[in-house]
GURO-276077 format. One record per residue (C-alpha): chain; x, y, z. Coordinates in nm, 3 decimals, decimal comma. Layout:
<atoms>
- A / X / Y / Z
...
</atoms>
This chain:
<atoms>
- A / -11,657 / 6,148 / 11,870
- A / -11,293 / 6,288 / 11,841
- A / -11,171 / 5,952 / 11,963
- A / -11,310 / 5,752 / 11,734
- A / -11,214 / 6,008 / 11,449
- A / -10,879 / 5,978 / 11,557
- A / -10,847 / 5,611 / 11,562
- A / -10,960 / 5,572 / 11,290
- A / -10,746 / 5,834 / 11,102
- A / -10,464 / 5,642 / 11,293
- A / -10,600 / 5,297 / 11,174
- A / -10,611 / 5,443 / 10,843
- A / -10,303 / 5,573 / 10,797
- A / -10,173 / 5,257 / 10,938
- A / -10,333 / 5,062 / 10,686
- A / -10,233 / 5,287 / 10,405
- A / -9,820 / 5,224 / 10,538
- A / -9,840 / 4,872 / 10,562
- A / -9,567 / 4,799 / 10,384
- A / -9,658 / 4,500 / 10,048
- A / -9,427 / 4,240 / 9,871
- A / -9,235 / 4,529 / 9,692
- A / -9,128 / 4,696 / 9,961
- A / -9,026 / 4,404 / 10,162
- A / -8,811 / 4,338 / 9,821
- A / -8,657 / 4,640 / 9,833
- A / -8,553 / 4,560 / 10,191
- A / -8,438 / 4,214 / 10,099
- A / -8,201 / 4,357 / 9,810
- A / -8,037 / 4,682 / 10,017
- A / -8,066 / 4,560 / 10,423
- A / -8,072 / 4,222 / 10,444
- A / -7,802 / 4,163 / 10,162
- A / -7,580 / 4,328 / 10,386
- A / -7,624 / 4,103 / 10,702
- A / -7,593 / 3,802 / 10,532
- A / -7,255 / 3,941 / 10,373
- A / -7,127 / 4,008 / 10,723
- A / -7,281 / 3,610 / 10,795
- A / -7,073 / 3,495 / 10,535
- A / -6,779 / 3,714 / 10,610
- A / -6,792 / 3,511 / 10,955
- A / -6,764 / 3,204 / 10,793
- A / -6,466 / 3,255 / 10,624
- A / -6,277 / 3,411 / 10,946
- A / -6,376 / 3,125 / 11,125
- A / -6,411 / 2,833 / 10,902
- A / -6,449 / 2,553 / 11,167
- A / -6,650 / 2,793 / 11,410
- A / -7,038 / 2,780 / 11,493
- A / -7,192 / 2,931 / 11,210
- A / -7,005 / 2,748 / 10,918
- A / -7,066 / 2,409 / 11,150
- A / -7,423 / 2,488 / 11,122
- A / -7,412 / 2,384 / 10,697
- A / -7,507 / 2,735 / 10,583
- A / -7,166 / 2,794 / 10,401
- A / -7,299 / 2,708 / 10,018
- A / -7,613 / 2,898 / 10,058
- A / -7,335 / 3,259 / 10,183
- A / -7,167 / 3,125 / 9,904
- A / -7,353 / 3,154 / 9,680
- A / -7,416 / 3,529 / 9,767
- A / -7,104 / 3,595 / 9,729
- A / -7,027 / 3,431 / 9,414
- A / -7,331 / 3,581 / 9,209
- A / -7,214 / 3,795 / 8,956
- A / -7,522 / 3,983 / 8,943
- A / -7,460 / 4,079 / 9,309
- A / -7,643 / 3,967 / 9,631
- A / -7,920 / 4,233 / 9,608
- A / -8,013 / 4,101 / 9,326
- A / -7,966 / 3,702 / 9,469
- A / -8,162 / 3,769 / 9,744
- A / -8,460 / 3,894 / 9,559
- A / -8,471 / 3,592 / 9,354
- A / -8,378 / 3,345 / 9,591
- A / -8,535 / 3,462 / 9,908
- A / -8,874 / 3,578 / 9,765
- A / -8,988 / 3,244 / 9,677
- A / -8,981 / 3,112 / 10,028
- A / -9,136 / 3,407 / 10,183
- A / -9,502 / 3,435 / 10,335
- A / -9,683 / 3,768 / 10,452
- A / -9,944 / 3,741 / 10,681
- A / -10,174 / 4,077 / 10,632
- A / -10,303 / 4,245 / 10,943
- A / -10,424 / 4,535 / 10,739
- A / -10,266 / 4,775 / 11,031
- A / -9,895 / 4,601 / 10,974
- A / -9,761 / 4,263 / 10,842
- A / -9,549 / 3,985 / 10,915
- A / -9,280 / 3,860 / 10,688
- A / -9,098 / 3,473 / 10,708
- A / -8,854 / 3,402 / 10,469
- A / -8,679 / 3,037 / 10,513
- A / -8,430 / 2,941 / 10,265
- A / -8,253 / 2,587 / 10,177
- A / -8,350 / 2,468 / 10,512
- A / -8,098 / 2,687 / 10,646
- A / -8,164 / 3,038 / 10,748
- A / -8,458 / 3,172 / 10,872
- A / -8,607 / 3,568 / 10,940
- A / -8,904 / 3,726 / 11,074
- A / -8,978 / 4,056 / 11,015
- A / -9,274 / 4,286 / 11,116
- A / -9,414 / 4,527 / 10,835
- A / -9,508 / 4,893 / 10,956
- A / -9,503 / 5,212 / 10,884
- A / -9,282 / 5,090 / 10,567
- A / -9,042 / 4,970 / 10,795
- A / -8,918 / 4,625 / 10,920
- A / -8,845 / 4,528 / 11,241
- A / -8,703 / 4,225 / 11,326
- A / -8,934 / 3,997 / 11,541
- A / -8,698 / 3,693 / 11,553
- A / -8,328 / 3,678 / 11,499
- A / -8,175 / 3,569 / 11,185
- A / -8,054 / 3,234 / 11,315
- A / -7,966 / 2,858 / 11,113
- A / -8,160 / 2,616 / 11,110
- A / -7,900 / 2,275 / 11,299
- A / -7,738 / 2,061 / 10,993
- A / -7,824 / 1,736 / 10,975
- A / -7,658 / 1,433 / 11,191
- A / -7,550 / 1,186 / 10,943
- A / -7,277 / 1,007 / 10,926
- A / -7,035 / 1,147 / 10,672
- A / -6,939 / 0,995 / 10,335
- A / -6,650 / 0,764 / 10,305
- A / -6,356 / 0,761 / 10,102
- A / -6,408 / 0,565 / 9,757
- A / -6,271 / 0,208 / 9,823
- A / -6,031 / 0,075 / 9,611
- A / -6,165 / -0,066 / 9,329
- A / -6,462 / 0,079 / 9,333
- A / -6,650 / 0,385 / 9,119
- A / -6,603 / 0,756 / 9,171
- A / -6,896 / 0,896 / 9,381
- A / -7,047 / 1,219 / 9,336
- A / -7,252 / 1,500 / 9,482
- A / -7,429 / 1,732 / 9,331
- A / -7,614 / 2,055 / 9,497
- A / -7,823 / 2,325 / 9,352
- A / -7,711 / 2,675 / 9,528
- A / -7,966 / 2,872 / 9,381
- A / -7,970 / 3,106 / 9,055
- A / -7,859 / 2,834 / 8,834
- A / -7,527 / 2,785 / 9,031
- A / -7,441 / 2,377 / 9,104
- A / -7,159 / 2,278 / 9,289
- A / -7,028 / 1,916 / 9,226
- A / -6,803 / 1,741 / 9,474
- A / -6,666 / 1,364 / 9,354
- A / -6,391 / 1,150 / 9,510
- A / -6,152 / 1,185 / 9,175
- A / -5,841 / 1,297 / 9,292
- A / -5,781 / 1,684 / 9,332
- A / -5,569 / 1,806 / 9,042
- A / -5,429 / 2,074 / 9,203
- A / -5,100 / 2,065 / 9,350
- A / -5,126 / 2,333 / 9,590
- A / -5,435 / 2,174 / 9,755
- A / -5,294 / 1,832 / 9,742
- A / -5,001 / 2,004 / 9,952
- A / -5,272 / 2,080 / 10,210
- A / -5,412 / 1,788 / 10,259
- A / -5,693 / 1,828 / 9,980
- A / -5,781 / 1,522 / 9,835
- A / -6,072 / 1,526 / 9,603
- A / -6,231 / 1,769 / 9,326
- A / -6,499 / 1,954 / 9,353
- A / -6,634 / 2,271 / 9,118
- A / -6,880 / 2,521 / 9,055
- A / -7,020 / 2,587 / 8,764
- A / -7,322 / 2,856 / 8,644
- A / -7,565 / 2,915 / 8,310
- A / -7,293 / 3,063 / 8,013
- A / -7,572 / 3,307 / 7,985
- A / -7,454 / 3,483 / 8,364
- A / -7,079 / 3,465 / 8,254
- A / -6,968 / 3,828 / 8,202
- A / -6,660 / 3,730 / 7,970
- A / -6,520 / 3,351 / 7,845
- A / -6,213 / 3,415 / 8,073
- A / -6,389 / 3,445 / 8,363
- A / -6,428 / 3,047 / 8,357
- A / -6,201 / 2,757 / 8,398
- A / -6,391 / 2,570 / 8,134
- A / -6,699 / 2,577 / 7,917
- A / -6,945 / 2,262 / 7,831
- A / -7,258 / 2,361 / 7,654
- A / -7,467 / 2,562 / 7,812
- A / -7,251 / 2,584 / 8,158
- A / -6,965 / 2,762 / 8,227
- A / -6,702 / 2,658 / 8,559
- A / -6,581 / 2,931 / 8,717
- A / -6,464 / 2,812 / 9,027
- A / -6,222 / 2,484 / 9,080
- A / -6,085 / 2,344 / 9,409
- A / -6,104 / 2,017 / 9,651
- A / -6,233 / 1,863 / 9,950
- A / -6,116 / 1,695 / 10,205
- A / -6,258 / 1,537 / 10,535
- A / -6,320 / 1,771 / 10,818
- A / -6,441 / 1,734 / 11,157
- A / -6,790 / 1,542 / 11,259
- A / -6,999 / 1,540 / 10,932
- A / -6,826 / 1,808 / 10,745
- A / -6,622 / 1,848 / 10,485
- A / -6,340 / 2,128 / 10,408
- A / -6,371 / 2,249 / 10,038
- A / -6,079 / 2,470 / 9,923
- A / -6,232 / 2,702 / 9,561
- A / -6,062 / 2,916 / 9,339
- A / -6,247 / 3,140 / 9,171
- A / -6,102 / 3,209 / 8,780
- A / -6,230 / 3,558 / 8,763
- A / -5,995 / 3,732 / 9,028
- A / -5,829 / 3,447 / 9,153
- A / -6,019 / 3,524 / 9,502
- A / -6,043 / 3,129 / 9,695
- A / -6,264 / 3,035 / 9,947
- A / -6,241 / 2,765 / 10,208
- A / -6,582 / 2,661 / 10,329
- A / -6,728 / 2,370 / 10,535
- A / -7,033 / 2,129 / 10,371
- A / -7,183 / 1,863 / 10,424
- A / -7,262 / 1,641 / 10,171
- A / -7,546 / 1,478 / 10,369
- A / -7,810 / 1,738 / 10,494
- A / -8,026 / 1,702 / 10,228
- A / -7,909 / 1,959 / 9,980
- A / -7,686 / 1,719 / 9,777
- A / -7,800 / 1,473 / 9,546
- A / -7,550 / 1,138 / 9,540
- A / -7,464 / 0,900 / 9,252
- A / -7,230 / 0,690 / 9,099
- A / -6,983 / 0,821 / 8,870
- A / -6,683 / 0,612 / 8,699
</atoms>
């Protein structure tokens, strides 16, 4: 009798710490904000090492560009892509995002413990793009990094002499909704309802990468991360 009143005052107050969707928010905003900061300060150290080769460079960019912060990224962005499987006692939480990073977490006593590393997904294969032909129009890529920020690389010729110096040969930006723009000076340019507030250009980097060079108008603060314009997260067209 006093063992099965004690499991199941265990069970029960098991079930009644199981932690829900909220709380597993509040972990995404304060705890694992912080790891993919340290992810993304890795990336910049070490531009050409494993982690940036692995094509997760826009999504830490986009962390780190928000100007609502990354808690408040992460909640948005992660959420979404999140499933909970309910075991009453405990839960498990997988969150996969852009095709690039994935987490599992277990649920329990409103805590989470990490069940399988926080590891990227491999970048695709493809060939990269060429260099616009002579003669022929501009191309362009276009890729949607989450909370309204696009990024837009094109073969027009960078317009910045201190990247062309480098070895940077073609523009690419970033732009986000004028509504998330703290002040008008905070952006390189304004076209209706977007606002650029970072400028740069690309050039070709190793295997199917390229090396993007962005200044951000705000504090001046550049980044230099690795794409790829062909794993799936860019959309290609035309553009004269």
């Amino acid at each position: 009798m006093r063992t099965a009143l004690f499991v199941t005052l265990l069970l029960g107050g098991l079930a009644a710490t199981n932690p829900d969707l909220d709380d597993y928010q509040h972990f995404v905003r304060h705890h694992l904000a912080q790891r993919l900061d340290a992810m993304y300060q890795e990336v910049i150290r070490n531009p050409d090492g494993a982690l940036a080769r692995r094509g997760v460079a826009p999504f830490l960019t986009a962390v780190a560009l928000l100007e609502g912060g990354t808690g408040d990224y992460l909640a948005q962005a992660l959420l979404p892509g999140t499933t909970r499987k309910d075991y009453l006692i405990a839960s498990v939480y997988t969150t996969h995002v852009m095709d690039k990073v994935d987490v599992v977490y277990l649920g329990i006593f409103r805590k989470f413990i990490q069940l399988d590393g926080l590891h990227v997904s491999p970048a695709s294969t493809a060939t990269p793009p060429a260099a616009r032909p002579a003669g022929m129009a501009h191309a362009l890529w276009e890729s949607d990094w989450g909370s309204g920020i696009q990024a837009t690389a094109t073969t027009r010729p960078c317009q910045r002499k201190e990247l062309t110096a480098e070895g940077y040969q073609y523009a690419i930006t970033v732009d986000i909704p004028v509504a998330r723009l703290a002040k008008r000076e905070h952006a390189w340019a304004v076209q209706g309802e977007r606002a650029q507030t970072l400028d740069g250009c690309w050039r070709q980097g190793t295997d199917d990468l390229v090396r993007a060079k962005l200044i951000r108008k705000k504090d001046g603060k550049v980044y230099v991360i690795n794409l790829n314009l062909q794993d799936g997260s860019w959309r290609h067209r035309p553009a004269r």
